[in-house]
C-alpha positions as CSV (number, residue, x, y, z in Angstrom):
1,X,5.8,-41.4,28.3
2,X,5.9,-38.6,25.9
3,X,3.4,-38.6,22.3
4,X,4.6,-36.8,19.9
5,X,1.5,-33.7,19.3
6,X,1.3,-34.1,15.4
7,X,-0.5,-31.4,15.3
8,X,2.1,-29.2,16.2
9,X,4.7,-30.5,13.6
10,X,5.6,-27.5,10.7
11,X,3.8,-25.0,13.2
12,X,5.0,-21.9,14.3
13,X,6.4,-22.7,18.3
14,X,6.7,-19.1,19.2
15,X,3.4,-17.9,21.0
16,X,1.8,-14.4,20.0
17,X,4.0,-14.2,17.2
18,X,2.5,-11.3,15.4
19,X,2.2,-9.0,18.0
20,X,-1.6,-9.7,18.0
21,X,-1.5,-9.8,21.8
22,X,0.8,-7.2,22.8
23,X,3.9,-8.6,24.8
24,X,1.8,-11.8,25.9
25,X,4.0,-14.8,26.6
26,X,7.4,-12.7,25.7
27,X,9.2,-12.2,29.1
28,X,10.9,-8.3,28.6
29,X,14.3,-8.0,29.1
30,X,15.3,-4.3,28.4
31,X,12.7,-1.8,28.4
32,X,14.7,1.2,27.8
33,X,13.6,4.9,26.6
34,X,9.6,4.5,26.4
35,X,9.7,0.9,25.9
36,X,8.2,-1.2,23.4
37,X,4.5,-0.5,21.5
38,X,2.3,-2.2,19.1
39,X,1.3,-1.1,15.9
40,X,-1.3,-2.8,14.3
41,X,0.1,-1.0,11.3
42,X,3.4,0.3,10.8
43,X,3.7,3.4,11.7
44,X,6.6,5.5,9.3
45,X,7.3,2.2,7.1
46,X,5.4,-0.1,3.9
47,X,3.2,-2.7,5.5
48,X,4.5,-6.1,6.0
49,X,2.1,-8.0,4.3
50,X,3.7,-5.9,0.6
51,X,6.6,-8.5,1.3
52,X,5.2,-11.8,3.2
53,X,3.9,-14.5,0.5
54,X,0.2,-14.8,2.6
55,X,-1.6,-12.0,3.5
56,X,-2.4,-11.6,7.7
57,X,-2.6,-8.9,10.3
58,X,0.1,-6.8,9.9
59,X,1.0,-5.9,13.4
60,X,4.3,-5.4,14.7
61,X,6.6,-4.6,18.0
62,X,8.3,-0.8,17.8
63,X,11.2,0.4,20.0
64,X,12.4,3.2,21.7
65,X,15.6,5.4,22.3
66,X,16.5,3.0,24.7
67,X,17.9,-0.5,24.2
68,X,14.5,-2.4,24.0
69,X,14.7,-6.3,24.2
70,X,12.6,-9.4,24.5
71,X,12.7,-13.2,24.4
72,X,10.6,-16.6,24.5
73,X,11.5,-19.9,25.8
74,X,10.5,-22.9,23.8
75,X,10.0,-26.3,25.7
76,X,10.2,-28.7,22.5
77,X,8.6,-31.9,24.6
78,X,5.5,-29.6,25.5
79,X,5.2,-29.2,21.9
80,X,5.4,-32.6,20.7
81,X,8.9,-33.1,20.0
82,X,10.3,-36.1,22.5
83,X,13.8,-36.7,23.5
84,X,14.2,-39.5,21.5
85,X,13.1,-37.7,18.3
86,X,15.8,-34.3,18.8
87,X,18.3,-36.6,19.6
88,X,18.2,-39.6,16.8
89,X,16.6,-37.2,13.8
90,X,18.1,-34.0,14.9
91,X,15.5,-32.1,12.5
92,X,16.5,-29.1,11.2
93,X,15.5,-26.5,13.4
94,X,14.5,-23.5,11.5
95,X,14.3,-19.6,12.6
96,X,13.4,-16.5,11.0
97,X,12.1,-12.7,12.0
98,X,11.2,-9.8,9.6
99,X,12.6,-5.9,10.6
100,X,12.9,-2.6,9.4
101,X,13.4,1.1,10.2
102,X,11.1,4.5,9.8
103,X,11.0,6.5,6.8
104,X,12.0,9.4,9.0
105,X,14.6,7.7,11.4
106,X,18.1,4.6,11.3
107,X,17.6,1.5,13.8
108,X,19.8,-0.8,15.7
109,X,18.3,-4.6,15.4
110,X,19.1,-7.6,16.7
111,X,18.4,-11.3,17.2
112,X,20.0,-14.5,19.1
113,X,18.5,-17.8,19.2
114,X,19.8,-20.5,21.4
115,X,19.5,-24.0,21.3
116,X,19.6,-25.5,25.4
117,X,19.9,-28.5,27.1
118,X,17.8,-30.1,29.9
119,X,19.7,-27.6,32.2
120,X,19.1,-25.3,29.7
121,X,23.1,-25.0,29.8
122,X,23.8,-23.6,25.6
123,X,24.6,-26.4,23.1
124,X,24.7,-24.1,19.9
125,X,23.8,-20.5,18.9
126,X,23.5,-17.9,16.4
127,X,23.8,-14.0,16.3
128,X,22.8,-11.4,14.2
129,X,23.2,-7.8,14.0
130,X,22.0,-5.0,11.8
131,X,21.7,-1.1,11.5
132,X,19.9,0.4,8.9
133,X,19.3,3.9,7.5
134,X,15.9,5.8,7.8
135,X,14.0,4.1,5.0
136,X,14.5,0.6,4.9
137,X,12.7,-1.8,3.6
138,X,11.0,-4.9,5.5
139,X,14.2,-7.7,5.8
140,X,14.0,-11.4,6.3
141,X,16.5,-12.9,8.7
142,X,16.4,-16.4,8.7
143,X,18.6,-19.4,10.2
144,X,18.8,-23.3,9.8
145,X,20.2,-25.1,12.3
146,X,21.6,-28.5,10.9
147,X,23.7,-31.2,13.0
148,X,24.0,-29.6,16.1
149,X,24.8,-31.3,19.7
150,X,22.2,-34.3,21.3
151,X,20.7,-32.9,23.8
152,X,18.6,-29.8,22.8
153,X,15.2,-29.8,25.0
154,X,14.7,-25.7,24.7
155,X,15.3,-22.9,22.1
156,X,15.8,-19.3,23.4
157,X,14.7,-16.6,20.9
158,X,15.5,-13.6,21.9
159,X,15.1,-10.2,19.8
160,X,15.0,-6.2,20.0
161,X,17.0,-2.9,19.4
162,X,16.3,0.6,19.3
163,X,16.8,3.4,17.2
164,X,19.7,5.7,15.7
165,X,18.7,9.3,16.4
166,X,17.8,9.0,20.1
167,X,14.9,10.5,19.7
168,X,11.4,10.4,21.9
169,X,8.7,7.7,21.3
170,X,8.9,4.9,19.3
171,X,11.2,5.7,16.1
172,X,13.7,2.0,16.9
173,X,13.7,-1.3,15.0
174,X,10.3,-2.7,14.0
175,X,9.7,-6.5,14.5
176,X,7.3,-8.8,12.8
177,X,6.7,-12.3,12.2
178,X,9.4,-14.1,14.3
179,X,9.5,-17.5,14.1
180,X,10.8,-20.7,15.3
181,X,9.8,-24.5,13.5
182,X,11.5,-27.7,13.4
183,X,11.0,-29.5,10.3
184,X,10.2,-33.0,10.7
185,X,9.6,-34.7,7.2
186,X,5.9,-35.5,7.2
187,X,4.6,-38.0,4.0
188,X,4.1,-36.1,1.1
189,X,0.6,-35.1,-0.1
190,X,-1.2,-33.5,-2.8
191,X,-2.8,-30.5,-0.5
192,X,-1.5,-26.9,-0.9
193,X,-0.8,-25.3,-4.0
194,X,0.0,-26.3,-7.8
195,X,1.5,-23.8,-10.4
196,X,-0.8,-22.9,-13.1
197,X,1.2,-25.9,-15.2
198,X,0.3,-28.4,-12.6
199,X,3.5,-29.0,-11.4
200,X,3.8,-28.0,-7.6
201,X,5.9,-24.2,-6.5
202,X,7.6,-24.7,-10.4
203,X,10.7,-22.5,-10.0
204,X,10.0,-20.8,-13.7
205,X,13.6,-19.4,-13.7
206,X,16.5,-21.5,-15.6
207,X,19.8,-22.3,-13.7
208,X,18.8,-20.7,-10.9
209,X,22.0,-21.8,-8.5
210,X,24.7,-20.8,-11.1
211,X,24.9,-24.9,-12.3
212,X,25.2,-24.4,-15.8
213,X,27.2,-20.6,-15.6
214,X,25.2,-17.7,-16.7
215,X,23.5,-19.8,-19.1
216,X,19.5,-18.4,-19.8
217,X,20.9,-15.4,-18.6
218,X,21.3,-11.8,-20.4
219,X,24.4,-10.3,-19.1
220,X,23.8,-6.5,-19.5
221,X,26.8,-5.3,-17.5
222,X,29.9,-6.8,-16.3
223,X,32.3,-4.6,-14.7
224,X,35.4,-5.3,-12.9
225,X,36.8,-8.9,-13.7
226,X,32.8,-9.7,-14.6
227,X,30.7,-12.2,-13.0
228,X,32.7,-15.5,-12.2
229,X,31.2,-18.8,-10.7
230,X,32.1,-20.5,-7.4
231,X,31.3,-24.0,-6.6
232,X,31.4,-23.4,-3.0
233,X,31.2,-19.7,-1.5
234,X,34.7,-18.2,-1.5
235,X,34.8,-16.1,2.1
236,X,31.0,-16.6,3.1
237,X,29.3,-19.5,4.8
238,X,27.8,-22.3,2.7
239,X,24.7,-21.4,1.7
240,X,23.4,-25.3,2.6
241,X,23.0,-23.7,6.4
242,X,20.5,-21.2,5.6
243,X,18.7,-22.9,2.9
244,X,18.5,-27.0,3.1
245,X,16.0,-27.4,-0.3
246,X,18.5,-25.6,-2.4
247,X,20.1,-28.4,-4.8
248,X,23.4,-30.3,-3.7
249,X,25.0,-28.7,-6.9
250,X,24.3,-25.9,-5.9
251,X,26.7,-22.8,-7.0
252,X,26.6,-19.0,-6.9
253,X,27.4,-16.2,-8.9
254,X,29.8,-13.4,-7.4
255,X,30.6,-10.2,-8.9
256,X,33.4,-8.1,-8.9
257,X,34.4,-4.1,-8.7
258,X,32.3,-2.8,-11.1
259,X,28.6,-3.2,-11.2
260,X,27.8,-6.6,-12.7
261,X,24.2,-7.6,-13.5
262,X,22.7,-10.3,-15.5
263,X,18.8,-10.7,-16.2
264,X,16.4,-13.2,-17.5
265,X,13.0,-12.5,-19.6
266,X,10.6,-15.2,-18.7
267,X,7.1,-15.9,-21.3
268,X,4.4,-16.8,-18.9
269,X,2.6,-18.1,-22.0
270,X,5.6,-20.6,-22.9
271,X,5.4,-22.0,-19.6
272,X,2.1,-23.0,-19.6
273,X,0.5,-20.2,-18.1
274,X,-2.2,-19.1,-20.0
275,X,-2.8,-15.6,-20.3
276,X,-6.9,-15.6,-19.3
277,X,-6.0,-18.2,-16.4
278,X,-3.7,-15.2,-15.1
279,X,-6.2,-12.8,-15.3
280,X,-8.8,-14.9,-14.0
281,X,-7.0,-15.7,-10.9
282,X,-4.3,-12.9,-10.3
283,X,-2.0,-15.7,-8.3
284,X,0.5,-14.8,-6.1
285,X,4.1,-14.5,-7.8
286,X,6.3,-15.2,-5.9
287,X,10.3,-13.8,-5.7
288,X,13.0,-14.8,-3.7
289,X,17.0,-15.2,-3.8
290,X,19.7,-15.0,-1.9
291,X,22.7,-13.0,-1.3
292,X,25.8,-12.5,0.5
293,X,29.3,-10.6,1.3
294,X,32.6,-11.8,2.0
295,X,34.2,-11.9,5.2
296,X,36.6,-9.6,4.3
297,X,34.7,-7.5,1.9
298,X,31.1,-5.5,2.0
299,X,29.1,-5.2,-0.9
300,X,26.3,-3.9,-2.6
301,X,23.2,-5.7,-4.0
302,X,20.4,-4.9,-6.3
303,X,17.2,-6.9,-7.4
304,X,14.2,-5.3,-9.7
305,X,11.4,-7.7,-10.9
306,X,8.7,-6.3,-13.5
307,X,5.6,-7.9,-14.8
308,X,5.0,-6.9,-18.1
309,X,2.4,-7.1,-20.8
310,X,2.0,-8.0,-24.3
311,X,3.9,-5.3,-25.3
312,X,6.6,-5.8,-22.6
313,X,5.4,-2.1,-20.7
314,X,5.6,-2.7,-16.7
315,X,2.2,-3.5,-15.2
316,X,4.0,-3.9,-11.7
317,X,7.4,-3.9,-10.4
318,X,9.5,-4.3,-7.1
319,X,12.9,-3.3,-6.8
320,X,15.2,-3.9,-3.5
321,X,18.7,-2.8,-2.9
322,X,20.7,-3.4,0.2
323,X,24.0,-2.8,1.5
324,X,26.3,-5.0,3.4
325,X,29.6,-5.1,6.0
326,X,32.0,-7.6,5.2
327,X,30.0,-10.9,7.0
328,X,29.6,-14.5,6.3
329,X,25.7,-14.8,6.5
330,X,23.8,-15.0,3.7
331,X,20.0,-12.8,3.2
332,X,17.2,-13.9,1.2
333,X,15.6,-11.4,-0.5
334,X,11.7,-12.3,-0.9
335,X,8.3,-10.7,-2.7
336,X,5.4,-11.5,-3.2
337,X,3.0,-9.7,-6.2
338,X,-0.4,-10.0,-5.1
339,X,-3.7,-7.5,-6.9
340,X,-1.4,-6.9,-9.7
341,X,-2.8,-5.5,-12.8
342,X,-4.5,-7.5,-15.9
343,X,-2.7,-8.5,-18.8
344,X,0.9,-10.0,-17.2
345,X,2.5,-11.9,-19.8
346,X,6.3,-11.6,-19.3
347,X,8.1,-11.2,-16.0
348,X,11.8,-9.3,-16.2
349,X,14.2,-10.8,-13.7
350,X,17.2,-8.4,-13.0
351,X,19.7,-8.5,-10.5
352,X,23.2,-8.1,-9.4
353,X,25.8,-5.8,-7.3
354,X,29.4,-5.5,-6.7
355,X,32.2,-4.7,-3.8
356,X,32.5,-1.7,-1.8
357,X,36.2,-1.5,-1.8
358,X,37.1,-1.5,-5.4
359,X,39.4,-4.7,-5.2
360,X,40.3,-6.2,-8.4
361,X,38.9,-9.5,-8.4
362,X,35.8,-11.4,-7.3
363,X,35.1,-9.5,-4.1
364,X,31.4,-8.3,-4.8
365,X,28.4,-9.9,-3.9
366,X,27.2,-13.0,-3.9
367,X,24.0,-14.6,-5.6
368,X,21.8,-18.0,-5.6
369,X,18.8,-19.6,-5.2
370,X,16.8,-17.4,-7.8
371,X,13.1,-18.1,-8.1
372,X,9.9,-17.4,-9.5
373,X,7.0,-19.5,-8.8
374,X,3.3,-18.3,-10.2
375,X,1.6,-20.3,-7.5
376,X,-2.7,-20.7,-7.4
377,X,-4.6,-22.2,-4.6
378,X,-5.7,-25.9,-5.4
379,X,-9.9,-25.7,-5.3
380,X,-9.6,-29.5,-4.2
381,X,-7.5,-28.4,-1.4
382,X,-9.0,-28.5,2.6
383,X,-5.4,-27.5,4.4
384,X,-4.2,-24.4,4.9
385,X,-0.8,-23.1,5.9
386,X,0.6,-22.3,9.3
387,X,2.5,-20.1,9.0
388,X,5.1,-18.0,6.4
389,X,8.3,-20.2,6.3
């Protein structure tokens, strides 16, 4: 009879998952033009701990010319997860993967993750694809799997690509962090982190899923038809599939033709945070939203956050812009400021976008989830996270 390995619940199931141990426990599928390397630090891009929320060994996985490609079998009852528990909780099962390209050359990227049966015959799947220009920043990829078949006993995650120029060496896709976890509810505790305010990961930023309109927001352009509202996500997915804590109201913005973009000022000081505490500590700040096209549209999307003194001049900033064919999947854009400078006492929240075929109308991207949490380790606390969800 099976026992569930408690242990193992919220962990990361993927083995060697930060390239740590070269291509230990990942069976190679395509090992085309000079295969895949290790970096233990990225070689031609930012490191990937300037947009992971923990700081860890930034390895990664670097392809070739050559179609390079990899995957991991996960046997969920050798992990701790029994028959009984997949098939009458059906947890959601949760994936994710970070990738970029060189400064100096375009990759090809993609991922597939699979959930089996017994037979390891295919029950449910997702796909996604990518090319970027030379240049691009770290991206998060991330899936939920929600009410799928009875039956899984395996998940397939398989991964790679290679680059655009054809060129010699290793100038393809760069992979980091993959992960697979299934999320079963555990009791609730007071371990982890608290906000400076006390209250636990406090989402400082007002109507942050569109609820209440652009409300506690500063429209500073609105071109086209303007920003408009949508209840449920006109020509994308709903955004409940790749983000379950969102809010069961939740809405999104969408924009139009014309660049749109809204912002939002936020007084560290009004929200509890007191200015020495901040630069005392220097806790992580953490950003993160999401974003989408339409299916029959592409669009373009912008985000810039700046921490600001007294006098409202930029101690640090980040700034992310991406591009995007007309698809159904939503991306969450994600930073975390860590060693900023002293005296942050405002933090200026900007972001927005539009369509790339100049359709009148709402055709531009789409926005939700917005979120900044100042977030300091609790002294009292003795657990320590797994793993980056």
């Amino acid at each position: 009879m099976a026992s569930h390995k408690k242990q193992d619940y919220g962990k990361n199931l993927l083995r060697n998952n930060n390239a740590l141990k070269g291509l230990e426990h990942w069976e190679i599928l395509e090992q085309g033009g000079d295969g895949f390397q290790v970096e233990e630090s990225p070689q031609g891009s930012k490191p990937i701990s300037d947009f992971i929320k923990h700081k860890r060994d930034g390895s990664c996985w670097a392809t070739s010319h050559g179609l390079c490609e990899k995957r991991q079998i996960v046997d969920l009852k050798e992990a701790g997860y029994d028959d009984a528990l997949m098939d009458e909780k059906k947890p959601p099962i949760r994936v994710r993967e970070w990738y970029c390209s060189r400064s100096d050359c375009g990759c090809e990227y993609h991922v597939c993750v699979r959930l089996l049966n017994a037979e390891k015959e295919e029950l449910d799947k997702w796909e996604f694809t990518d090319t970027k220009d030379a240049g691009s920043d770290w991206i998060k990829v991330k899936k939920i799997f929600i009410d799928y078949p009875t039956g899984v006993r395996y998940i397939e995650f398989k991964h790679g690509g290679k680059d655009t120029q054809c060129w010699a060496g290793h100038f393809g896709v760069k992979l980091a962090m993959p992960g697979v976890f299934v999320d079963v509810k555990k009791k609730s505790t007071s371990r982890g982190k608290r906000s400076a305010s006390g209250k636990s990961d406090r989402n400082l930023i007002k109507n942050t899923c569109a609820c209440d309109g652009c409300d506690f927001w500063e429209v500073t352009e609105n071109g086209g038809d303007g920003f408009a509202v949508e209840d449920e996500p006109q020509g994308s997915a709903p955004i409940k599939k790749f983000d379950t804590n969102l809010p069961e109201d939740a809405k999104c913005w969408t924009t139009s033709y014309g660049m749109c973009k809204k912002k939002v000022l936020i007084d560290l000081n009004a929200e509890g945070l007191d200015g020495n505490l901040i630069d005392e500590k220097r806790p992580n700040i953490q950003i993160s939203e999401w974003y989408a096209s339409r299916n029959d549209c592409g669009c373009e999307y912008n985000i810039k956050v700046g921490l600001l003194n007294d006098s409202k001049e930029e101690v640090d900033k980040w700034e992310f812009s991406d591009t995007k064919e007309p698809g159904t999947d939503w991306y969450q854009a994600s930073h975390t400021f860590s060693d900023y400078g002293p005296g942050v006492r405002f933090i200026e929240y900007t972001h927005g976008g539009k369509d790339t075929k100049c359709w009148a109308g709402h055709y531009g991207v789409k926005i939700t989830g917005s979120s900044v949490v100042v977030a300091i380790e609790d002294k009292s606390s003795t657990s320590s996270s797994s793993d980056e969800d």
